[in-house]
C-alpha positions as CSV (number, residue, x, y, z in Angstrom):
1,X,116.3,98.9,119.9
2,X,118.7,101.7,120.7
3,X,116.7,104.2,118.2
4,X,113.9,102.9,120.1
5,X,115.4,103.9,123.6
6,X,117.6,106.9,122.4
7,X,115.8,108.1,119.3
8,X,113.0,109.8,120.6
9,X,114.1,113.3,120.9
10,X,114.9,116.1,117.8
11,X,117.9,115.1,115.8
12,X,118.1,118.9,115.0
13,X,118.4,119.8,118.4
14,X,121.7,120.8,120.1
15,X,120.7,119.2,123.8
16,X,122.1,116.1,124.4
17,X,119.2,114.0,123.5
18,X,118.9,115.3,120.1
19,X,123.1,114.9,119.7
20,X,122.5,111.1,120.6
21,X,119.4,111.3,117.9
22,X,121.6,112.9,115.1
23,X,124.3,110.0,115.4
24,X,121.6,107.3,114.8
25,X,120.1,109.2,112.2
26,X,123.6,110.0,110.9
27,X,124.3,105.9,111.0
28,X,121.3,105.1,109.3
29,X,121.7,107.7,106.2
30,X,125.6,106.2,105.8
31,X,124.6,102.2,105.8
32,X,121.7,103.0,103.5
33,X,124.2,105.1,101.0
34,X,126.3,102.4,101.0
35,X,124.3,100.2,100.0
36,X,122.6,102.7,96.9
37,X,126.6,103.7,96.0
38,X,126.4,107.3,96.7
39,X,127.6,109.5,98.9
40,X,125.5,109.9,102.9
41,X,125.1,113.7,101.7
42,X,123.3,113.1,98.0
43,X,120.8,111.3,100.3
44,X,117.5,111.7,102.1
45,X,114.5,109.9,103.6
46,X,110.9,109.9,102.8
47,X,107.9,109.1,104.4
48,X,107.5,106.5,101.4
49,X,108.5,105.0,98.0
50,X,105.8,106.9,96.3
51,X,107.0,110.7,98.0
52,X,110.3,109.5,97.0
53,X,109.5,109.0,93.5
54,X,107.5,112.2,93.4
55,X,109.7,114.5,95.1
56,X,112.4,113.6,93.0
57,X,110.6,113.7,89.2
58,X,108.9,117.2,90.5
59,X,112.3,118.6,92.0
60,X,114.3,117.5,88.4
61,X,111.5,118.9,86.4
62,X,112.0,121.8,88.1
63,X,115.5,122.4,88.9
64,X,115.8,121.7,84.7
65,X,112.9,124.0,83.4
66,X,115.1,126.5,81.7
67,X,116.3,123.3,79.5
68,X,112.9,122.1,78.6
69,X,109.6,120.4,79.8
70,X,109.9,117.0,77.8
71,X,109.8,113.9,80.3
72,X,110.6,110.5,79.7
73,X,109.2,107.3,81.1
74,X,108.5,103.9,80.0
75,X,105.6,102.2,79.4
76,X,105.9,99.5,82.4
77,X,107.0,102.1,85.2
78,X,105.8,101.6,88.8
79,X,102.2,103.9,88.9
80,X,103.9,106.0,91.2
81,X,106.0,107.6,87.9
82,X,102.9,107.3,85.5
83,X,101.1,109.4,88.4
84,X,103.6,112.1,88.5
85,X,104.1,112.0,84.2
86,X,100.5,112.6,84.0
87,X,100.6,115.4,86.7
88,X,103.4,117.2,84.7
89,X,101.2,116.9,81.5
90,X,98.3,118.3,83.4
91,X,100.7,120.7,84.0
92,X,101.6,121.7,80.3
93,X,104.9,119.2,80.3
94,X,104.9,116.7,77.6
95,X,105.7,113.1,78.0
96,X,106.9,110.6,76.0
97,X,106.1,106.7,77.4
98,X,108.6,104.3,75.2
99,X,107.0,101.0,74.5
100,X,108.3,97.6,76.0
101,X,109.0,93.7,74.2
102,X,107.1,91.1,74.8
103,X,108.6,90.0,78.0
104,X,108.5,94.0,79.2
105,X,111.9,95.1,78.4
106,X,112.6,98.7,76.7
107,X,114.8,99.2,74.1
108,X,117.9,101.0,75.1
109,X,118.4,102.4,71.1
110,X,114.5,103.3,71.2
111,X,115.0,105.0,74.5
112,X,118.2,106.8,73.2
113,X,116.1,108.1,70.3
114,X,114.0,109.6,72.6
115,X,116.1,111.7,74.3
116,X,115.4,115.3,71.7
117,X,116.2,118.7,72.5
118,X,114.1,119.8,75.9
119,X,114.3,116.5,77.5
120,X,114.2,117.5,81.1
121,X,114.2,114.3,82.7
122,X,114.3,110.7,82.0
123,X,113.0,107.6,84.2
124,X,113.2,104.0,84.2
125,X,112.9,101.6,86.8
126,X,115.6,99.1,87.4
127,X,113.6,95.9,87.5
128,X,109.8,95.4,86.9
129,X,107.2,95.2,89.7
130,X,105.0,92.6,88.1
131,X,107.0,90.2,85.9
132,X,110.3,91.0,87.5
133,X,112.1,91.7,83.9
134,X,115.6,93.7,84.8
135,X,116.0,96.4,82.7
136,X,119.0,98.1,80.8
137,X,119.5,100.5,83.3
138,X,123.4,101.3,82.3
139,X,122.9,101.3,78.8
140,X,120.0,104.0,79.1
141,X,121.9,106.2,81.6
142,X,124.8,106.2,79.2
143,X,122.5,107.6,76.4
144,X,121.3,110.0,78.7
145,X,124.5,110.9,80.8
146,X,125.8,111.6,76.8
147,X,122.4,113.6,76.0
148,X,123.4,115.6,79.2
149,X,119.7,114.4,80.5
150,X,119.6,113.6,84.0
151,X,117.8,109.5,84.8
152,X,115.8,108.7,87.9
153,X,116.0,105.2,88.7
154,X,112.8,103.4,90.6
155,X,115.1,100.7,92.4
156,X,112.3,100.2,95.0
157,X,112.1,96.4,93.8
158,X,115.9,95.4,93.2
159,X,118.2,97.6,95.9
160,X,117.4,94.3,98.0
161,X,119.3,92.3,96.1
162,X,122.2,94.7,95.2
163,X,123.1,98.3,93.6
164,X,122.1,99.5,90.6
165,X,124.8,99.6,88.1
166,X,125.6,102.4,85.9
167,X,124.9,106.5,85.4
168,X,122.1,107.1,87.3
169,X,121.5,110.5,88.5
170,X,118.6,110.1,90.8
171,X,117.1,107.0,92.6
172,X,114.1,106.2,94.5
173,X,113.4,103.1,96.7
174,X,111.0,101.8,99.7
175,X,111.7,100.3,102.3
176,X,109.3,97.2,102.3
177,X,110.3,96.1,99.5
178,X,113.5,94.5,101.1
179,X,111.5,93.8,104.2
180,X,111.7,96.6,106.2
181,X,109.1,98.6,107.9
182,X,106.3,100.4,105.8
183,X,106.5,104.2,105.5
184,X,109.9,104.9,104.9
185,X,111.3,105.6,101.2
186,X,115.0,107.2,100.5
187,X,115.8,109.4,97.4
188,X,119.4,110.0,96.2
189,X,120.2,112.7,94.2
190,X,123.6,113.1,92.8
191,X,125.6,115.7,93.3
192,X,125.8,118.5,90.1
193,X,122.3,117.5,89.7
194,X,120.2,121.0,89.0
195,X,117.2,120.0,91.8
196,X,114.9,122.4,93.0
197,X,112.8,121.0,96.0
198,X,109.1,121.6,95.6
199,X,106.2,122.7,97.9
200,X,106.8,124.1,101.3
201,X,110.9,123.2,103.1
202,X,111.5,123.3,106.4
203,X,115.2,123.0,107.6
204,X,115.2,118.8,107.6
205,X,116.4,116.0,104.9
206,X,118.5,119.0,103.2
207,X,114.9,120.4,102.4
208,X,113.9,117.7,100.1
209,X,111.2,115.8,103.0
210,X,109.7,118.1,105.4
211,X,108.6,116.7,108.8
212,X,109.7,115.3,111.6
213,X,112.1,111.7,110.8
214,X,110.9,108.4,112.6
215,X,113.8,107.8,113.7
216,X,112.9,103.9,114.9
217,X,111.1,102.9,111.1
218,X,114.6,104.8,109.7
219,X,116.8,103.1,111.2
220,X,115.1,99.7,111.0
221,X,115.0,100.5,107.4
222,X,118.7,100.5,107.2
223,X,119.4,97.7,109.5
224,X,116.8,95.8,107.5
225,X,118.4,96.6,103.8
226,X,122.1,96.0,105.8
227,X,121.0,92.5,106.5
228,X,119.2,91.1,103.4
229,X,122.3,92.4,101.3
230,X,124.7,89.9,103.4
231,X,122.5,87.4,102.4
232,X,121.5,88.5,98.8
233,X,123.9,86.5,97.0
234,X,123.1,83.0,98.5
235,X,119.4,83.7,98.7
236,X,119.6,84.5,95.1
237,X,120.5,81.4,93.8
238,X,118.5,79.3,95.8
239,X,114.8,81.8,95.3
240,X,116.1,81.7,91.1
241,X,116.0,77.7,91.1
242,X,112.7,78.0,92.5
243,X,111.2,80.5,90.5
244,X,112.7,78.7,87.6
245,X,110.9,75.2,88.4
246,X,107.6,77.2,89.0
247,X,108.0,78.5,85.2
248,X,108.9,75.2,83.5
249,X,106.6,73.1,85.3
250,X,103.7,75.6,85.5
251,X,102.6,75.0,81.8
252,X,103.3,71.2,82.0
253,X,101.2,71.0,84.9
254,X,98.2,73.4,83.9
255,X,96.9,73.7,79.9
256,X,96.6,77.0,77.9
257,X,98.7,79.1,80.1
258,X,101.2,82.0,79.4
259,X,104.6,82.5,81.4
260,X,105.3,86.2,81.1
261,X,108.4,88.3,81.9
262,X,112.2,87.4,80.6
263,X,113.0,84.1,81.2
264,X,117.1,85.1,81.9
265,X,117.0,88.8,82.8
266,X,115.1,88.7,85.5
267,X,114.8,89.3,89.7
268,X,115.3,86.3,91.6
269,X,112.0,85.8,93.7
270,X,108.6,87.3,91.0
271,X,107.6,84.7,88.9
272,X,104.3,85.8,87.0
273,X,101.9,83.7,84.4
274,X,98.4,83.9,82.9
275,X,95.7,81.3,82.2
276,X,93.3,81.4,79.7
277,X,89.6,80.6,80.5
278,X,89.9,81.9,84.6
279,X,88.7,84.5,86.4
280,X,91.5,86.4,88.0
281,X,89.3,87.3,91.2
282,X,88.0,83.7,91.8
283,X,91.4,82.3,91.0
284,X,93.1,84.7,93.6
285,X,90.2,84.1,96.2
286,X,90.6,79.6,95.5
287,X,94.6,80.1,96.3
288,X,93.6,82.1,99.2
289,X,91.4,79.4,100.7
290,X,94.2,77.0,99.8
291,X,96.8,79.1,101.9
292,X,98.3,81.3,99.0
293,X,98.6,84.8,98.8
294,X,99.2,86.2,95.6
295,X,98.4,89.0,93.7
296,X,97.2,89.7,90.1
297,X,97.0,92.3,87.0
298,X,94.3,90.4,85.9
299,X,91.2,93.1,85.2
300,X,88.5,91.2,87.1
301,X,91.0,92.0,90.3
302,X,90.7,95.6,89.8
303,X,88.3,98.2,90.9
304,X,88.7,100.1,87.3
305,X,87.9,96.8,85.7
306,X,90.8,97.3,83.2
307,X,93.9,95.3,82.6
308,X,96.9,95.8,84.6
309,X,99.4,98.8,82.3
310,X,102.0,96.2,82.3
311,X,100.5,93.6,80.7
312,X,98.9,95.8,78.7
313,X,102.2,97.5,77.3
314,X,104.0,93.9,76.8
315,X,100.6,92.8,74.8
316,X,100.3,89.6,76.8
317,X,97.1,88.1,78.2
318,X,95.9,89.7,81.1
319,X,93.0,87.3,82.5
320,X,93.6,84.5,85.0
321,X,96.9,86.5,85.9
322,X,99.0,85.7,88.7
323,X,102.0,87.1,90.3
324,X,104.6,85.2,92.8
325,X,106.5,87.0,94.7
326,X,108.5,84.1,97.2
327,X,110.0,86.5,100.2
328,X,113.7,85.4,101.8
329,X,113.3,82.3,103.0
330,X,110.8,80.3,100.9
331,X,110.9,76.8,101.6
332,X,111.2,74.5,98.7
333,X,108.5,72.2,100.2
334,X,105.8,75.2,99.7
335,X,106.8,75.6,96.4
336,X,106.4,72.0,95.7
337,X,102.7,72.2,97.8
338,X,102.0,75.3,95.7
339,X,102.7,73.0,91.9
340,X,100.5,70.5,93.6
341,X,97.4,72.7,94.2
342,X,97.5,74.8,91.0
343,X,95.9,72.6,88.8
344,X,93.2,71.5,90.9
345,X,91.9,74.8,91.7
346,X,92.8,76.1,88.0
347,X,90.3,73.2,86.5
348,X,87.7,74.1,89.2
349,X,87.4,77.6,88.4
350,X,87.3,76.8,84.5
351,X,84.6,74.3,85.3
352,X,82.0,76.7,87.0
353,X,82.5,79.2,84.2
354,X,82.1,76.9,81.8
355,X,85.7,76.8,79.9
356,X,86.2,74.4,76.7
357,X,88.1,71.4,77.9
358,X,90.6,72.5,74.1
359,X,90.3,74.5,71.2
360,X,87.7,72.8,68.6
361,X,86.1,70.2,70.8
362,X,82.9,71.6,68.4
363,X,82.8,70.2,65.3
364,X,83.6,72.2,62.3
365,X,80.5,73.6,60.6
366,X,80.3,74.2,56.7
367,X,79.5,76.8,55.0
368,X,81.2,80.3,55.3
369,X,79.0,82.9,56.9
370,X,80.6,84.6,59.8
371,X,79.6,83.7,63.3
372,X,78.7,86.5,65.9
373,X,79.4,85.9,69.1
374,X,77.6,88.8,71.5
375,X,79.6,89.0,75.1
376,X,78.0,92.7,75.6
377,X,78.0,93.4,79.4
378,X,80.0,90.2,80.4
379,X,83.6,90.4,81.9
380,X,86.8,88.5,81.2
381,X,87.2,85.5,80.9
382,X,83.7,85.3,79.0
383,X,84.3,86.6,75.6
384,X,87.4,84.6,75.0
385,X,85.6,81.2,76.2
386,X,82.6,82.0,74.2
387,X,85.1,82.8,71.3
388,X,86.9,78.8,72.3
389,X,83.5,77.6,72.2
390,X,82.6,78.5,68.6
391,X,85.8,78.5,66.9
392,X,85.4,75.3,65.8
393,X,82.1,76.3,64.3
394,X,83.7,78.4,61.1
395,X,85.4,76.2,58.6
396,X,88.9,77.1,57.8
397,X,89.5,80.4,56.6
398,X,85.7,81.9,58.0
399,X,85.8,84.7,60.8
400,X,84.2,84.7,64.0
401,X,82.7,88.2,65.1
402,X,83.3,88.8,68.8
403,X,81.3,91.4,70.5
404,X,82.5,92.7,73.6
405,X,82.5,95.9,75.7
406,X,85.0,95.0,78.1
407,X,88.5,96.6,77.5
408,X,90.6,93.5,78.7
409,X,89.1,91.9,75.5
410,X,91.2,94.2,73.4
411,X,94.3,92.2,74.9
412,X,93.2,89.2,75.6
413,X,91.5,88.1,72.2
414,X,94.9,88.8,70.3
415,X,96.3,87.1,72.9
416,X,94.5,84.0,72.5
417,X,94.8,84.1,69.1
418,X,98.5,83.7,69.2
419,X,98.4,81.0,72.3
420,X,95.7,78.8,69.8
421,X,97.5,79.7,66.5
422,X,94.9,81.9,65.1
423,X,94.6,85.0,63.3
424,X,93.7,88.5,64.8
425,X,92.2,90.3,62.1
426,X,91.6,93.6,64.3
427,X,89.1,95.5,65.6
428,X,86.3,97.8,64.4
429,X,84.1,100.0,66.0
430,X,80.1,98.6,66.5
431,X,76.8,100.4,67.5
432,X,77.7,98.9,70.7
433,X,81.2,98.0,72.5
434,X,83.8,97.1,69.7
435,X,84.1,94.2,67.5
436,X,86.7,91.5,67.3
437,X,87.4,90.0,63.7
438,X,89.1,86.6,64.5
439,X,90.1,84.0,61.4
440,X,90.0,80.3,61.9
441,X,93.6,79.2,60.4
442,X,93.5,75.6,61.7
């Protein structure tokens, strides 16, 4: 309220108005360093998450050019990072994306390994958007801080819920992810650091985020991140027993379903799963009408039509994805209405496409020609319940032939080939689409 009242002039200013500006900017930019762990000069806010992240991979790529153009990312980072690692290829950089585990987790040794001569900059977030897996952020910077390679952590999803531990040079958050007003993002940038600010500067935010501040979204942005810390540790351990009933009962309640992301290692309130046989868009829209919002990497939720990169990079099934994300203050009793509705509107939407009730329900077929299933110009789910419908169809040991032109199918047939205990053969190119070699085992 008071940046409301007293924040409207120029904290650059020398008149008394802009004096009484500066000390609630000044206010803000200590309480937020605080909470990152570094220092109210090392420092500055953005008008997002997403300049934040920018700003600082283009000002370490350039501050560090003498050393090299390599960059460094992995395979699950926020698209705000892929964004700006394909810009710098664009740009003649290279880039080097290091693969993820199943349950989207890097390496720390593979990451290491990475680090070669002309590594510029590194990047990992701290915790995954999607499937909430934490990631070695310590053990990484300690690789790097030893490879004298500077790391930029995206900590946009877990600063809510404390600091990020270990080496990290520069770090990158928004403010809405902890529940405070959109449009405001805050870089740090360590001191000793070699960081040379890009585009044009003007004389504010040590010349790292031209424009004027809002003073009122700043400050709330501070306020905001001030409180949900004070609560962070209780609200932790009531939001991970919920999330962890919503995991264990989730496949009890609801067949042929996939719960994704590290089941230990992991943020307190995302809980994210996958069911074969659904359409992600009709699923999302059913859990609307039922008074759900949640969101999804499935392909059949996306304008490009392709699987979300996260679920792509883990190998895990993309279709009939969806993400929880339970906020501060979830009430057990909507977690509880939330189990209750699930399979209901999971069965409906596998009824109007047509799903198999279980794998084999046809009976087994003799003889040992190949069966061809053609799901040209037909969207996920569809080739993998035409593929349920026929399996049983082969005897042991015969192949089914799935046609398919839709790119989710490349992750979602090997996907349901290890959820039904079959074999993925692979993949070979046809006159039209690609074609998916899949062996009956059982």
């Amino acid at each position: 309220m008071a940046s409301l009242d007293e924040g409207w002039a120029d904290p650059a200013r020398l008149y008394k108005e802009g004096r009484r500006a500066r000390l609630l900017l000044d206010a803000a930019r200590e309480a937020a360093a605080e909470a990152v762990g570094c220092r109210p000069d090392e420092l500055v806010f953005t008008p997002s998450g997403t300049r934040a992240v920018h700003s600082g991979i283009a000002g370490a790529l350039a501050g560090r050019r003498r050393t090299g153009r390599h960059l460094i990312v992995s395979a699950v980072e926020h698209s705000s990072v892929l964004h700006a690692a394909d810009a710098h290829e664009a740009d003649g950089g290279t880039v080097t994306q290091v693969a993820v585990d199943r349950v989207g987790a890097v390496d720390a040794r593979e990451f290491a390994e990475a680090l070669r001569p002309g590594t510029a900059l590194a990047c990992l977030q701290s915790a995954n958007h999607e499937v909430g897996t934490v990631q070695p952020v310590a053990e990484v910077a300690e690789a790097c801080r030893a490879a004298g390679v500077p790391l930029l952590v995206d900590a946009a999803q877990s600063l809510g819920w404390g600091p990020v531990g270990g080496g990290w040079s520069l770090l990158a958050a928004s403010a809405h992810k902890w529940g405070g007003p959109p449009g405001v993002g805050l870089l740090a940038v360590r001191k000793g650091v070699r960081f040379a600010p890009q585009g044009p500067r003007d004389e504010r935010e040590s010349g790292r985020a031209a424009g004027f501040e809002n003073l009122p979204a700043i400050v709330a942005a501070a306020a905001s991140l001030r409180a949900v810390r004070a609560e962070a540790a209780e609200e932790a351990v009531r939001l991970r027993e919920l999330t962890e009933r919503i995991r264990a009962r989730v496949p009890r309640l609801v067949p042929d379903v996939e719960v994704v992301g590290d089941p230990e290692r992991r943020l307190p309130g995302i809980v994210t799963f996958s069911c074969l046989y659904v359409d992600g868009e009709t699923l999302l829209h059913e859990l609307d009408r039922a008074d759900f919002s949640v969101s999804s990497g499935s392909s059949c939720t996306s304008s490009t039509l392709t699987p979300s990169h996260v679920l792509k990079a883990m190998g895990v099934l993309s279709e009939g994805n969806v993400r929880l994300s339970l906020p501060p203050g979830t009430r057990e009793e909507d977690v509880e209405r939330f189990l209750a509705a699930l399979p209901g509107v999971v069965a409906g939407v596998r009824e109007k496409l047509g799903a198999p009730v279980s794998a084999g329900e046809v009976l087994t077929r003799e003889g040992d020609e190949a069966l061809v299933v053609d799901a040209l110009g037909r969207r996920c789910p569809i080739p993998v319940i035409e593929l349920a419908k026929v399996i049983g169809d082969v005897p042991v040991g015969g192949t089914v032939r799935v046609l398919s032109d839709d790119e989710a199918a490349r992750l979602d047939i090997p996907a349901w080939c290890a959820m039904r205990g079959q074999e993925y053969v692979g993949e070979e190119p046809a006159e039209r689409g690609t074609a998916y070699l899949v062996r009956r085992v059982s």
